[in-house]
N, C-alpha and C positions, 0 to 999 in steps of 0.2 A: 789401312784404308787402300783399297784399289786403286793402281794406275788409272785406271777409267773413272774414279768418279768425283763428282764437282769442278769435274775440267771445265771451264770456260767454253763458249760456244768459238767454229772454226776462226781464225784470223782471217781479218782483213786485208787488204793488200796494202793500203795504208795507213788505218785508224790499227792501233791498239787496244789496249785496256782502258789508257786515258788520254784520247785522241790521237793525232800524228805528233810523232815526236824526232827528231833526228841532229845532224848538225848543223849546226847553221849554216847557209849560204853554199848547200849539197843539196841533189835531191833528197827527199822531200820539202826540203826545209830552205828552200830559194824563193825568189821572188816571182817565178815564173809559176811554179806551184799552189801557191798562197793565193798568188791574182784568179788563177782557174776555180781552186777552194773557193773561192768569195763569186766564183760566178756560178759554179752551182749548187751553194749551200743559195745565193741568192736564187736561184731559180726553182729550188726545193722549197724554200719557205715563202715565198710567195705566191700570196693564194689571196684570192679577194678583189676585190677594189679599193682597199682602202691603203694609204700611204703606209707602203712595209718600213719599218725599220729596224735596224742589229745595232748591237753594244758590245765596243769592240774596249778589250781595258789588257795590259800587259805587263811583266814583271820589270826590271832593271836593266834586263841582258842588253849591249849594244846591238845584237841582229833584230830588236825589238822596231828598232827603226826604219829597216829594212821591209821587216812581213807588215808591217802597219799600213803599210800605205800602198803593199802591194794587195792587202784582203779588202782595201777600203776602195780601190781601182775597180776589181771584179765585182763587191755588192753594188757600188754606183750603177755601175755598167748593166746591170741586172735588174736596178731600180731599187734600189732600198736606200733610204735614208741613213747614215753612219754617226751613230753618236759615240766620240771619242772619250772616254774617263783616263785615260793615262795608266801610269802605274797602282794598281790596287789588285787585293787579294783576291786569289780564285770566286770564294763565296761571295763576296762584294760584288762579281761581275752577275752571278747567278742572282743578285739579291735585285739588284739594276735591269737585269732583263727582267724578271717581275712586274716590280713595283713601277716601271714606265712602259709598260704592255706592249714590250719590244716583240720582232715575231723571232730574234734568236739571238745569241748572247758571243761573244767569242774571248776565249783568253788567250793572251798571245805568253807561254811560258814552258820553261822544261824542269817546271817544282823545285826537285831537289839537285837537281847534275849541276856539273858546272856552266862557265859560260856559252862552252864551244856548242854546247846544245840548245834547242829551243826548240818549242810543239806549240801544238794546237789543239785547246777545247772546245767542242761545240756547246750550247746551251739551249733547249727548246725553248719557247715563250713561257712554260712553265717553272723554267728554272732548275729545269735538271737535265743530264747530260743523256745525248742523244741513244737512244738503241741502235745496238747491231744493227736492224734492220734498215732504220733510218741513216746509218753511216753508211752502208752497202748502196741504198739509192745514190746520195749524195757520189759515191766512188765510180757508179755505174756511166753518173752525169760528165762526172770528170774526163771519163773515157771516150766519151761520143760527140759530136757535134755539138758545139756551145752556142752554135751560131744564135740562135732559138732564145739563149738568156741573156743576147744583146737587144735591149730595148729602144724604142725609138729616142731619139735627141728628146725630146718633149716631155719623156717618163725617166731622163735621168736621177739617181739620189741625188742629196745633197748631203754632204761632209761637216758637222757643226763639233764642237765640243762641252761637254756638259762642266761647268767648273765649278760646282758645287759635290759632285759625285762621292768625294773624302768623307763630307758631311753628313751624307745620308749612309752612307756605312760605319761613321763613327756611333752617331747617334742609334740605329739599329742593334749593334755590339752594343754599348750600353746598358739599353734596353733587358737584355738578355740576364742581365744581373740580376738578383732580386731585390725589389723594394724594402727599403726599410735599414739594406747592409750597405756597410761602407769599407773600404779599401785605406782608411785614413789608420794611422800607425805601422802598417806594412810598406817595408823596405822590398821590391822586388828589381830584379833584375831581370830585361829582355834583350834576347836577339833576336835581329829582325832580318838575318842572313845576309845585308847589305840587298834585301830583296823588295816583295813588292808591299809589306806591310812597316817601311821603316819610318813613314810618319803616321800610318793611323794607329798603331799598336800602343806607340809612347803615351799618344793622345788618351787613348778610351782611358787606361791603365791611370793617368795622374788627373783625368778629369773623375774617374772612380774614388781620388783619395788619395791615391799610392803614393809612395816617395820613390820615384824612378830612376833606374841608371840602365840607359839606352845601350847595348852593343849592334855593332851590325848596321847601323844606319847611317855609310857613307858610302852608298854605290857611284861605282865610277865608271859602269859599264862591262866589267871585269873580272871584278869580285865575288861573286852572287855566289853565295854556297861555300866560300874557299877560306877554311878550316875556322868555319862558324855556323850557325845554323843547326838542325834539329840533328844532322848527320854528323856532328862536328862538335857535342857540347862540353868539348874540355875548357876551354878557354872560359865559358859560361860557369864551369863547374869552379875555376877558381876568381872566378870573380864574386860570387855568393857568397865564397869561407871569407874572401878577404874583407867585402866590406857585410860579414855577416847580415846577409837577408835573409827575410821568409823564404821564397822563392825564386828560383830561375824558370824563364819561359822562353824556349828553342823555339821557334816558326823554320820552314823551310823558304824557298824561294819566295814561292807562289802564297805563301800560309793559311796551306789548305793543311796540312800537319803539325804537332803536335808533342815534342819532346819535354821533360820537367825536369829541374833539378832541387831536389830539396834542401834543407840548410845544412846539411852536411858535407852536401858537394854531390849527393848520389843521384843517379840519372832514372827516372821513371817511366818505363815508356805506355804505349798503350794498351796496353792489356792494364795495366794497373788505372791507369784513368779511367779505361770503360768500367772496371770493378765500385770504382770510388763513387762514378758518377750514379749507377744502374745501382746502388743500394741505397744512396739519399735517396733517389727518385722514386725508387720504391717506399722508402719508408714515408715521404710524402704523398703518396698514392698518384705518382704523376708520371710510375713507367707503363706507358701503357703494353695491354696485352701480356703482362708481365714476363718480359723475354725481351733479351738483347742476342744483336746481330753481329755476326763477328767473321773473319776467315778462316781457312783451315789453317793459316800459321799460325791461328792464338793459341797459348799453351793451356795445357789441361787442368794444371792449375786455378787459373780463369773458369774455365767450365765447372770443378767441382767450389770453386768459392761458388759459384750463383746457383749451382744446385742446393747449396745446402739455405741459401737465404730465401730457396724456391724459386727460383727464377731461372728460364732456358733459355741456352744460348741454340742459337740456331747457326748452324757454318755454310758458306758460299765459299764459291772461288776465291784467289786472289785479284782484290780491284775493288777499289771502293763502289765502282759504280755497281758492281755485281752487290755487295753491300747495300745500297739502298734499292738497288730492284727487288731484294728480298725485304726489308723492311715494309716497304708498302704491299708487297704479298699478304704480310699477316698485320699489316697495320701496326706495327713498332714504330717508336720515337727514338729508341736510343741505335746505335751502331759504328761497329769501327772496326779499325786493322791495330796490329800489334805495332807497325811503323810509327802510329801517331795520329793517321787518318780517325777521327772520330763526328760523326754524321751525328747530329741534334734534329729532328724535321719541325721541332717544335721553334726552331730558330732558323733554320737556315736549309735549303735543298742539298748541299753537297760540303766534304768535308771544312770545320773552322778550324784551325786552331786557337783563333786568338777568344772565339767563344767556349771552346770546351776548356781554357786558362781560365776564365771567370766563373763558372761551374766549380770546377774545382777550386779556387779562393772562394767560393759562397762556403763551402763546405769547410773551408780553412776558420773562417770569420764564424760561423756558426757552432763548431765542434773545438774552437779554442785550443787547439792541439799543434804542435809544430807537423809541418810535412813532411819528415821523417815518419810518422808516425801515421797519418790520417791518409800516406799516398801509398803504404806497405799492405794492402787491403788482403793478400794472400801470399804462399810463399810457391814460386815458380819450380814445377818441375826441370832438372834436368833435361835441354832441347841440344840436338844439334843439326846441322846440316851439311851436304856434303854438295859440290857438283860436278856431274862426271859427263865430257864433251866426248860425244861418238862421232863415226863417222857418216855413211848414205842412207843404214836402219837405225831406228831407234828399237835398242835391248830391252825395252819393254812389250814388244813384238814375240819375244824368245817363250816360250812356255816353262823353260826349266825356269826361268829370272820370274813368271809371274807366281808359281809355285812357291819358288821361296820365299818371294813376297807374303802369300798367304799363309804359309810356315812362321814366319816370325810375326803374323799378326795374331795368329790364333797361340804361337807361346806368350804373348806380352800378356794379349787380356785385355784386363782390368788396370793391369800394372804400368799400362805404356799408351804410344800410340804410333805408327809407321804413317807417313803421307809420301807417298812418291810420285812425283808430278815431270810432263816434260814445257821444258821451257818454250813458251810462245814467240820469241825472238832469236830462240838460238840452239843450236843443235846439244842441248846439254837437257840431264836429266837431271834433277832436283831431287836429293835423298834426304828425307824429314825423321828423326827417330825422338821420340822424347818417353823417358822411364822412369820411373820412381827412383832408379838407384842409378850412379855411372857405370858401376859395372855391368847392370844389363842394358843400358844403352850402348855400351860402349862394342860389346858382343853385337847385340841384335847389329849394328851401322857399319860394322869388320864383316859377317856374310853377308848383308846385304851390298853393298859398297864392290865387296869379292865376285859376286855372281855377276852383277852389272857390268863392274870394268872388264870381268872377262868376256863377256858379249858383246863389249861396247871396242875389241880388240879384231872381232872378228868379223865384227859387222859391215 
């Protein structure tokens, strides 16, 4: 695959893949910054005469406290009403701007990093994250005179809190289950990364039936991520063997991702889920347009399990959000990334995990098979990856390094697949090689790797 293609549209100067994201209590990610954000994301979405409002909800992290009340300074200031939900999951915040016909949603989190980070998501009054273009305005607002999104005394928001907001995301997750199955005889274990799902998750999971053993659900401000969670599922893997469960279920910070552990102890990630999920679905006639959405990092594997069950995957950049802008391109319901990210639209606008965990126990409870078994949907090719930091050009500039690129794509074939991508944060190139066998991976990723570093020497 070409250096040029499914590259992500150019960077932002502040948003990302998945909004602003940085350290806490630094630029971006200070209070100074956050209040501007709220005054011209407030100035961007309002439109009308009618009383605007945003729904602002946030993970664990202690700088949570910080950006909270400085985004809720600049929407007042701008006129918009602030409804505060606290700690809840990414899709809960996206589920909340919806269902209370907010004109925009914000999560205040940095998913999966540690505490020292934290970002920011926007949400349209649709419930899905903002476009490029729409972060560009908002960035353009930032840069120029705000004076214009300070509103008269008499049009200030007001600041309230919604304290039901748990309830209407538990009961939604629920939902999502099928009628009729139940969770009752299943031992599961969750981590809830000491993050923002560590009291709805326990919830849905033992009001479904389950007989629960919570990890992860003692944030202290701190913790969030730190060596638990979807990035971290050793500790997860032996708590399962020890008090033998069906299932382990990893959440990330925010629990918009999705890691598994079967009764064995063994770690499932997404590529296996979207496999498990996209063939019930299918064989229920309920994946629509028969094709699942995925990135270029899902392995090939993935692609030839769903070719043979007839079903196409279609590849986008990395980013989930690029994920469900193709989705709705050709009208899919199912999509995800090999992290964990798995996109339902039939449930929710933007990645669940803790609904793509009951998806997969429907299918557990219905096909009566342990998860060893029912989450091994195909067998992964051989993947690796390499990254190699240049210095003022990037070597994928070089014509010999594109050559050889195309050299060892046209010898793989059939047999493999090359993705070489440059990093959107950082001076480094991204080497993807995955082969039927180690040893022609192992070749093809030694000249390519070869060629790279030595342009990346001279550059």
């Amino acid at each position: 695959m070409s250096p040029d293609s499914l590259n992500p549209p150019p960077r932002r100067k502040l948003f990302g893949t998945d909004g602003i994201r940085g350290v806490a209590n630094r630029p971006p990610m200070d209070a100074g910054t956050a209040m501007r954000l709220g005054q011209a994301a407030g100035r961007f979405f309002n439109r009308g005469n009618h009383r605007h409002r945003v729904v602002i909800g946030k993970d664990t992290r202690l700088s949570g406290y910080m950006l909270e009340p400085a985004l809720t300074a600049g929407f007042i200031g701008a006129g918009m009403d602030v409804m505060l939900v606290g700690p809840l999951p990414t899709p809960a915040i996206a589920l909340l701007t919806r269902s209370l016909r907010a004109d925009l949603g914000v999560m205040i989190s940095a998913s999966h990093n540690g505490y020292e980070d934290n970002g920011i998501k926007l949400f349209g009054p649709d419930g899905l994250k903002l476009s490029d273009e729409q972060e560009a305005a908002i960035e353009a607002l930032m840069d120029a005179d705000l004076t214009a999104a300070q509103v008269a005394p008499s049009r200030l928001g007001r600041a309230s809190r919604l304290e039901d907001a748990p309830g209407r995301y538990i009961e939604a997750a629920k939902a999502s289950f099928p009628r009729g199955l139940t969770l009752e005889g299943m031992r599961i274990i969750v981590d809830c990364a000491h993050g923002a799902a560590y009291k709805v998750a326990p919830t849905v999971l033992w009001e479904l039936g389950a007989e629960v053993v919570s990890l992860g659900v003692q944030p202290d401000g701190f913790n969030i991520n730190r060596g638990c969670g979807s990035t971290a599922p050793e500790k997860l893997a032996e708590t399962v063997r020890e008090r033998r469960a069906d299932l382990g279920i990893a959440l990330d910070g925010d629990a918009d991702r999705l890691v598994l552990v079967d009764e064995t102890g063994a770690v499932v990630d997404g590529d296996q889920i979207l496999a498990l999920i996209a063939e019930s679905w299918a064989r229920d006639g309920r994946l629509r347009g028969g094709a699942v959405v995925a990135t270029v990092m899902s392995n090939m594997g993935l692609e030839r399990f769903l070719g043979r069950k007839g079903i196409l995957l279609h590849r986008t950049p990395v980013g989930d959000r690029y994920v469900g802008e193709r989705m709705r391109e050709i009208d899919a319901n199912l999509g995800g990334e090999q992290s964990g990210h798995v996109i339902m639209s039939d449930f929710a606008t933007t990645g669940d995990g803790l609904v793509a965990a009951l998806q997969v126990l429907a299918v557990l409870v219905e096909e009566r098979r342990p998860a060893s078994e029912a989450c091994r949907r195909f067998e992964k090719l051989p993947q690796k990856l390499v990254n190699i930091r240049y210095g003022n050009s990037s070597p994928l500039k070089n014509e010999g390094v594109r050559a050889m690129i195309a050299q060892e794509e046209a010898a793989l074939g059939a047999r493999g697949r090359v993705l070489i991508r440059a990093s959107g944060t950082e001076p480094v190139i991204r080497v993807m090689v995955e082969a039927e066998e180690e040893a022609l991976l192992d070749s093809a990723m030694e000249r390519l790797c070869g060629a790279i570093r030595a342009q990346a020497i001279t550059a």
